[in-house]
C-alpha positions as CSV (number, residue, x, y, z in Angstrom):
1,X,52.0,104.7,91.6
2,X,53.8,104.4,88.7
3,X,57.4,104.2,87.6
4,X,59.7,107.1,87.4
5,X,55.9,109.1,87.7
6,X,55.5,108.2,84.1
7,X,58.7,111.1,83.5
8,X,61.1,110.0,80.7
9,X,63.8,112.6,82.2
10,X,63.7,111.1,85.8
11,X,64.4,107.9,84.6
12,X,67.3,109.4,82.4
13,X,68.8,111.6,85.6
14,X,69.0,108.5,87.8
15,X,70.2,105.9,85.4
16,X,73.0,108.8,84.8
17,X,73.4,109.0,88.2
18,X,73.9,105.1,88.9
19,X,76.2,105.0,85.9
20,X,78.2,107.6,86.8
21,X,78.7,105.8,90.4
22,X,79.4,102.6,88.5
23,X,82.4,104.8,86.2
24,X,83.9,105.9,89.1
25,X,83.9,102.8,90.7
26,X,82.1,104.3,93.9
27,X,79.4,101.6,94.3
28,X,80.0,99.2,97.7
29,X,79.0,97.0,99.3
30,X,77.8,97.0,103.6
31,X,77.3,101.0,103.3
32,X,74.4,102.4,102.5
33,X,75.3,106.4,101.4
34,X,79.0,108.4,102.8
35,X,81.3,110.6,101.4
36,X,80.3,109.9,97.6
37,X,79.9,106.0,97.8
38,X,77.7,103.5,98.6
39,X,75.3,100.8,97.9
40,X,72.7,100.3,95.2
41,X,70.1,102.2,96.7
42,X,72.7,104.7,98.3
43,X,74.0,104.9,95.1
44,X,70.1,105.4,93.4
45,X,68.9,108.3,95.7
46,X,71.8,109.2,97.7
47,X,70.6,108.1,101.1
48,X,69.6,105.0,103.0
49,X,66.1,105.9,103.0
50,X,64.1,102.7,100.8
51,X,61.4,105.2,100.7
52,X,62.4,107.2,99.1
53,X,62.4,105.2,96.1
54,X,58.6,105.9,96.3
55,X,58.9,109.6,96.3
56,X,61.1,110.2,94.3
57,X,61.1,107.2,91.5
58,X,57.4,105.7,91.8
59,X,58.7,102.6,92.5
60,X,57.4,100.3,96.0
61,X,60.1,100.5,98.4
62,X,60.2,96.8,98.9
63,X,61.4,96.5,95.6
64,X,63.9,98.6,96.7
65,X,64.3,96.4,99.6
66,X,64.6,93.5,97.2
67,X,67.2,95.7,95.1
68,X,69.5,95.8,98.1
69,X,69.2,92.5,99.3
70,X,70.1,91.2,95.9
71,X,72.8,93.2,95.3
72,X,74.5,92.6,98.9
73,X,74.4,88.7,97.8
74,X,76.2,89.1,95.0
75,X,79.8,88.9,94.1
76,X,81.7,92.6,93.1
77,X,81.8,92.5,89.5
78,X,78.2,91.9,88.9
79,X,76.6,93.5,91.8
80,X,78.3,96.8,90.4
81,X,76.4,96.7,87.3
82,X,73.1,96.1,88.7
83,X,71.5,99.0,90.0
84,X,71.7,100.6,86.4
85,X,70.3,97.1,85.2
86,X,67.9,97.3,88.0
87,X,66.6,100.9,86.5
88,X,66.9,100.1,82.8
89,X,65.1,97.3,83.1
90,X,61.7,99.3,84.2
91,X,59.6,100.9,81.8
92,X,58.7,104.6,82.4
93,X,54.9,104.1,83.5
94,X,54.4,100.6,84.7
95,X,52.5,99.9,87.7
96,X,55.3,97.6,89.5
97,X,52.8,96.5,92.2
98,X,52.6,93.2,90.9
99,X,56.4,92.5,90.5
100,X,56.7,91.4,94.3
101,X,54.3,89.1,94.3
102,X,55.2,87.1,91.4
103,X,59.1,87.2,92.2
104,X,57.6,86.3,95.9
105,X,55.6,83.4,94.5
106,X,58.9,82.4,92.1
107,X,61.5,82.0,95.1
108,X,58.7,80.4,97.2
109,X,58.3,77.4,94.8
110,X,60.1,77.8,91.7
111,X,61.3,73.5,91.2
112,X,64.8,75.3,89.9
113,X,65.5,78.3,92.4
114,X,62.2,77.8,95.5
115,X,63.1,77.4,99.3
116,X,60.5,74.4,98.8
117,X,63.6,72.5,97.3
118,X,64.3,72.6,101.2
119,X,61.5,71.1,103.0
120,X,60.7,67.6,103.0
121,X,57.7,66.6,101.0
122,X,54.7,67.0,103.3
123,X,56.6,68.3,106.5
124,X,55.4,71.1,108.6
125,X,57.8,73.3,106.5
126,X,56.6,72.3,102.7
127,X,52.9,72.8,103.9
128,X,53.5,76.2,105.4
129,X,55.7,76.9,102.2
130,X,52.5,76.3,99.6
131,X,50.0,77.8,101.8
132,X,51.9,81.1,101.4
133,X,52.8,80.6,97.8
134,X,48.8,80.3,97.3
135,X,48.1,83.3,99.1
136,X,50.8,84.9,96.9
137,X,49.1,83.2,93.9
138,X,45.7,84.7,94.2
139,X,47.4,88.0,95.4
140,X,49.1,87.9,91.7
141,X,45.8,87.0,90.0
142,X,43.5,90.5,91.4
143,X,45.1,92.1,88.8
144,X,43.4,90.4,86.2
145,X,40.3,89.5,88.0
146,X,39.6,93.0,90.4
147,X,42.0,95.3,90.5
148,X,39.8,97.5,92.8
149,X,39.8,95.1,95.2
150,X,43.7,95.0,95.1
151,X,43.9,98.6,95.9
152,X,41.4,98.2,98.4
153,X,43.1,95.1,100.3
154,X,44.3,96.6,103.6
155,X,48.1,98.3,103.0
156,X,49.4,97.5,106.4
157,X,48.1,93.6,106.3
158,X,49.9,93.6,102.4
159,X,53.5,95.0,103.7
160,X,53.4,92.8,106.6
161,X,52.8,89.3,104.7
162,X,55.5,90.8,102.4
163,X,58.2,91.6,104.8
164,X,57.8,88.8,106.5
165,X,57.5,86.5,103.1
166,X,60.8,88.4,102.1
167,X,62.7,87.3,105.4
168,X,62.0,84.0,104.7
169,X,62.4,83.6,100.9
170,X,65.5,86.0,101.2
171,X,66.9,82.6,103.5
172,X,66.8,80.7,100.8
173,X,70.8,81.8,99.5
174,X,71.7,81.3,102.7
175,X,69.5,78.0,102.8
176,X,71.9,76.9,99.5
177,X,74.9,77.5,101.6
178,X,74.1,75.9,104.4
179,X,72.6,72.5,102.0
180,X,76.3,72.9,99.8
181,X,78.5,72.8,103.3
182,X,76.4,69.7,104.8
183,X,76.3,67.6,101.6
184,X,80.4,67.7,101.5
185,X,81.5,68.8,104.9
186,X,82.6,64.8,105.4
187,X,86.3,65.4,107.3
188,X,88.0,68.5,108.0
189,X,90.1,68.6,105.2
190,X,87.5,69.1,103.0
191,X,86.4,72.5,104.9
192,X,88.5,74.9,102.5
193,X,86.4,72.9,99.7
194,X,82.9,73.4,101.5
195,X,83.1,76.8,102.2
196,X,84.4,77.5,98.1
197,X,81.8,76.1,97.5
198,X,79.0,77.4,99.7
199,X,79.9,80.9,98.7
200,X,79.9,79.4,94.7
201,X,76.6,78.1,95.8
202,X,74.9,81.3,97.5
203,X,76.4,83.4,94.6
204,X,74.9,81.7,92.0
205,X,71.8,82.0,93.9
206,X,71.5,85.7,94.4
207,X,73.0,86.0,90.5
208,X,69.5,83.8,89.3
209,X,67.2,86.1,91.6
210,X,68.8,89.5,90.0
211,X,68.0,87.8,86.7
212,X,64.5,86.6,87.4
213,X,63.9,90.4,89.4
214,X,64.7,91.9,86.1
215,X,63.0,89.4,83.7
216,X,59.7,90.8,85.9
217,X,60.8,94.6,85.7
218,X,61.1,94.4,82.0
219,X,57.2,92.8,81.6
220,X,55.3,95.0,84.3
C-alpha cells in the first residue's frame, strides 16, 4: 500500500477538500460526517468509515484511527488545522506501515511524553509496559532486517496487538489528567484550579502526539 496510490492529484483533491472544510469552518468535533460537517476523517472522505482511508487514500486505517483520536483531544483552534497537516505531511508514495509502530513504541516509553512515566519502576504495570514496547521495537526493526517477513507476519495477530496497544497508549492523555487533578486536588477550593489544569494538561498531551504523528508522516 502506498500513500495517496503513489497519485500526485489524489493527494491534491483531498488536501483541497480538507482545506476547504477548514475555510468554511465546517470541521467539528463528536461527529463523524452530517449535513456538510464533521470530523477529521469525516471531513477527509466524507463518511465515518476509517477504511476507507485504505481505499481511497492508501493510507492504514489505524492511522486514520490515530488521526481521529488525536484530533478529538485537542482544543478547537489547532485540531481544525490538522487534518490538512495530517495530509500534507505524507509524501505521495511512502509505505506508512511502519509509522504506527514507531509512534506506538514513542507513547509507550518516550522518558518526555510515554505512559511508562505512570507506572512505578518495576511494578506489574512498568514490566507489562516494556514487554510491549520490545515487541513494538523489533516490529519496527523488520523493515530493515526482512521486510518479507513483515508482510508475511499474520494481518489479524498485527491489528489486534495494535488496537489493543492503541487503547492503552491512547490512556495516557487521560492518564496526564487524572496525575494533574491528584497532585493538586488538596481541598475543594482548589477544584476549579485542578480541573484548568487537567484539561491544560491532557491538551498539551494530544498537541505533542499530533506533532510527533507528523514528524513520522513526513520521514516514512
Amino acid at each position: 500500500m502506498l500513500a495517496f496510490h503513489n497519485k500526485d492529484e489524489i493527494k491534491a483533491e483531498y488536501l483541497a477538500r480538507v482545506r476547504a472544510h477548514e475555510a468554511a469552518d465546517e470541521i467539528i468535533h463528536g461527529k463523524f460526517w452530517k449535513n456538510g460537517k464533521g470530523c477529521a476523517v469525516g471531513c477527509t472522505v466524507h463518511s465515518d468509515q476509517h477504511s476507507a482511508y485504505e481505499t481511497e487514500l492508501g493510507i492504514p486505517r489505524i492511522l486514520a484511527r490515530l488521526e481521529d483520536r488525536i484530533f478529538e483531544g485537542m482544543a478547537n483552534g489547532y485540531s481544525k488545522e490538522f487534518p490538512a497537516k495530517f495530509l500534507s505531511a505524507i509524501p505521495v508514495g511512502a509505505d506508512l506501515s511502519m509509522v504506527w509502530p514507531r509512534f506506538a513504541l514513542w507513547l509507550l516509553v518516550d522518558e518526555k511524553h510515554g505512559v511508562i512515566r505512570f507506572a512505578k519502576k518495576d511494578s506489574a504495570q512498568w514490566i507489562a509496559i516494556h514487554r510491549v514496547a520490545d515487541l513494538y521495537r523489533e516490529l519496527k526493526d523488520w523493515d530493515k532486517r526482512d521486510k518479507d517477513a513483515f508482510k508475511a507476519a499474520s494481518a489479524a495477530a498485527y491489528a489486534a496487538a495494535a488496537y489493543a496497544a492503541a487503547d492503552a497508549a491512547y490512556a495516557s492523555a487521560d492518564a496526564a489528567s487524572a496525575a494533574a487533578s491528584a497532585a493538586t486536588a488538596t481541598a475543594s477550593a482548589a477544584d476549579a484550579a485542578d480541573a484548568a489544569y487537567a484539561a491544560y494538561a491532557r491538551q498539551k498531551s494530544f498537541n505533542a502526539q499530533a506533532d510527533k504523528l507528523l514528524q513520522l508522516l513526513r520521514t516514512a
